[in-house]
N, C-alpha and C positions, 0 to 999 in steps of 0.2 A: 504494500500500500504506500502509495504518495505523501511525505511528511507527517509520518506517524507509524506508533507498532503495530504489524500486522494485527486483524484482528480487535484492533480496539479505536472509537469513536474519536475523533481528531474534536478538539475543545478549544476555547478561548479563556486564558490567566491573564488578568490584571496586576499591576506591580505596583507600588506607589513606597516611595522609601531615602534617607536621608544618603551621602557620599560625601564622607569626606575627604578632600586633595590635597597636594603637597607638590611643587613642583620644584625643581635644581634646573636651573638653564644653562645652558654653555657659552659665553660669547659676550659680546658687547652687544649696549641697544640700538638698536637702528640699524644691525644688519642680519644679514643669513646666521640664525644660531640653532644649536641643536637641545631638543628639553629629553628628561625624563622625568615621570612621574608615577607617584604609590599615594593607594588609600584606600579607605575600610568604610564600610558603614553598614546600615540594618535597613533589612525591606520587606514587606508586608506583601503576601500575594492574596487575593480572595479564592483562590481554587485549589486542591491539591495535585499533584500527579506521581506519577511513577518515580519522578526522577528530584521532587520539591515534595517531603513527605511532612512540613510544619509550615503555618504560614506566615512565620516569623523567619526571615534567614540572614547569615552575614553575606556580606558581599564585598572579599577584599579586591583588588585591582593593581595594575601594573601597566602602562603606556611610554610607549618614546614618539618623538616627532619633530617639528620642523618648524619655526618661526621665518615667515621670509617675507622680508618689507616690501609695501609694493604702494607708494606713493605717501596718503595720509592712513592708511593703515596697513597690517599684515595678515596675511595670509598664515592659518594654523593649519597644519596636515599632519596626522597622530595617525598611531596603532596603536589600542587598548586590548589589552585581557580581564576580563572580570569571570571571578566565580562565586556563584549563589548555591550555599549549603546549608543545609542547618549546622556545621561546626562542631558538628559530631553530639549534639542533645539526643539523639537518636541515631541507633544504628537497624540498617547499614544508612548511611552519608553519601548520599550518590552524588546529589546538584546537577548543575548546569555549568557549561562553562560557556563561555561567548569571547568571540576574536569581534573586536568593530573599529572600522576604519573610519575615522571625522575628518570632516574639513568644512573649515570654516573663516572668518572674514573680519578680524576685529577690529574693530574704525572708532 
């Protein structure tokens, strides 16, 4: 079956939930510089599933990316990792994990 386990009804979870960030930049301002950044936070889902069995979870994070000046603003282009667990209050601990790629235009 197409985006989901075989055999079982494909659903819709809501998420609604706090992140906090921290970033280290590389570079001087006002030109091409490179970031990394990490952060944690907590997030509420309204539905359970196979893989999200509380609907309380953490959600730590890790990203790098790219500042690059383009007139009165820059241009951000990241790669984030986040995973959503319950942090082991229950086992087994399976989560989610998610790769997401941003870009974005800060003026």
């Amino acid at each position: 079956s197409f985006g989901g386990v075989q055999g079982l009804q494909r659903d819709t979870q809501y998420n609604v939930g706090f992140l906090f960030m921290g970033r280290y930049e590389l570079g001087l301002s006002g030109t091409t510089r490179a970031f990394w950044e990490a952060g944690w936070g907590i997030q509420y889902v309204n539905s359970l599933s196979l893989d999200i069995d509380l609907k309380y979870n953490s959600t730590p994070t890790l990203g790098v990316g790219l500042l690059l000046p383009d007139g009165e603003g820059e241009w951000i282009v990241e790669a984030r990792y986040l995973h959503m667990s319950n942090a082991g209050m229950r086992l087994p601990n399976q989560g989610q994990n998610w790769i997401q790629l941003l870009v974005g235009f800060k003026f």
